[in-house]
C-alpha positions as CSV (number, residue, x, y, z in Angstrom):
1,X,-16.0,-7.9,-0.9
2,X,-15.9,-4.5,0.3
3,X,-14.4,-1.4,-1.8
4,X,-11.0,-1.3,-0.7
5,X,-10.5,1.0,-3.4
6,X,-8.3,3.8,-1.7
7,X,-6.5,0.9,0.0
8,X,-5.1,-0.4,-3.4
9,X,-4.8,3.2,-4.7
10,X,-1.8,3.4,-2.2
11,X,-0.3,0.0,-2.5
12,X,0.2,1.0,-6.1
13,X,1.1,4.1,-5.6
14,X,3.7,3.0,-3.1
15,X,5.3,0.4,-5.2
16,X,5.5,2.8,-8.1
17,X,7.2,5.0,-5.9
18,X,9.6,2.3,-5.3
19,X,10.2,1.9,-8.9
20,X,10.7,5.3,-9.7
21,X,14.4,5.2,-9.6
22,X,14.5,8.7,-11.6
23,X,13.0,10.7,-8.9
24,X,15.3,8.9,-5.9
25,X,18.6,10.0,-7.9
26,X,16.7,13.6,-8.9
27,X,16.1,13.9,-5.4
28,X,16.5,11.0,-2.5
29,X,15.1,13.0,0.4
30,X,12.1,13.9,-1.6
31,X,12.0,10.6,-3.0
32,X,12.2,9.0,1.1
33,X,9.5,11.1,2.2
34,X,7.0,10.4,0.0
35,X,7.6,7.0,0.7
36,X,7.0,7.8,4.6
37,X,4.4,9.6,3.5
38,X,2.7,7.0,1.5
39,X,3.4,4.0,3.8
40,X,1.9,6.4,6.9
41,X,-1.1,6.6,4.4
42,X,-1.3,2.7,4.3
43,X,-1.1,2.2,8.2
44,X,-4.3,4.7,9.0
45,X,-6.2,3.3,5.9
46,X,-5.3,-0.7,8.0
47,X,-6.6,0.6,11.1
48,X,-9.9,2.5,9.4
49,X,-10.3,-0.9,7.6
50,X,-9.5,-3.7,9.9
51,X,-13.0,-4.4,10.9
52,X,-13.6,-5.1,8.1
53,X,-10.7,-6.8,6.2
54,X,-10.5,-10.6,5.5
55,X,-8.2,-12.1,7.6
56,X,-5.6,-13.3,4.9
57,X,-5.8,-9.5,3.9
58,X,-5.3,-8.1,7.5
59,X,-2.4,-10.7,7.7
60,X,-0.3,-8.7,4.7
61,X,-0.9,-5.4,6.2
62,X,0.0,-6.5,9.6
63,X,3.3,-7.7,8.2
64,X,3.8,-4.7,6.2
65,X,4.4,-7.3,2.3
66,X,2.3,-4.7,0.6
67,X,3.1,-6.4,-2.8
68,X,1.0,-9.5,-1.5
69,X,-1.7,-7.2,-0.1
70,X,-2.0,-5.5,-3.4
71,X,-2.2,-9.1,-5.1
72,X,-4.7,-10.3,-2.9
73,X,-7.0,-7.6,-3.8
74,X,-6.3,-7.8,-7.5
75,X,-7.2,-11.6,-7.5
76,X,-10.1,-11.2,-5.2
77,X,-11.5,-8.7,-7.9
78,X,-12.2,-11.2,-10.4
């Protein structure tokens, strides 16, 4: 398979933004725009990669369930 290494670098850090309920009551706005910024991140690594990507992979991305993407690319590590 080939290195979609930054790709699940932002998946993760995406969903831990999610999770980081601290920072969205410190600061929502802050909180939403890393979240734009990190989902903006996603879309231009999809379209640098999707030559590339396996279908099932390219399927995920297309329908924006990055949880699933991130999966996929966990279990298709071992």
């Amino acid at each position: 398979m080939s290195d979609f290494t930054h790709l699940r670098v932002l998946l993760q850090r995406r969903i831990d933004l999610i999770a980081d309920h601290a920072f969205r009551d410190r600061d929502a706005s802050a909180h939403l725009e890393a979240l734009k910024n990190v989902s903006e991140e996603i879309t231009a690594e999809h379209q640098k990669l999707r030559p590339q990507l396996p279908p099932r992979l390219n399927h995920f991305l297309t329908q924006a369930s990055f949880s699933k993407a991130l999966e996929y690319l966990d279990s298709s590590e071992d």
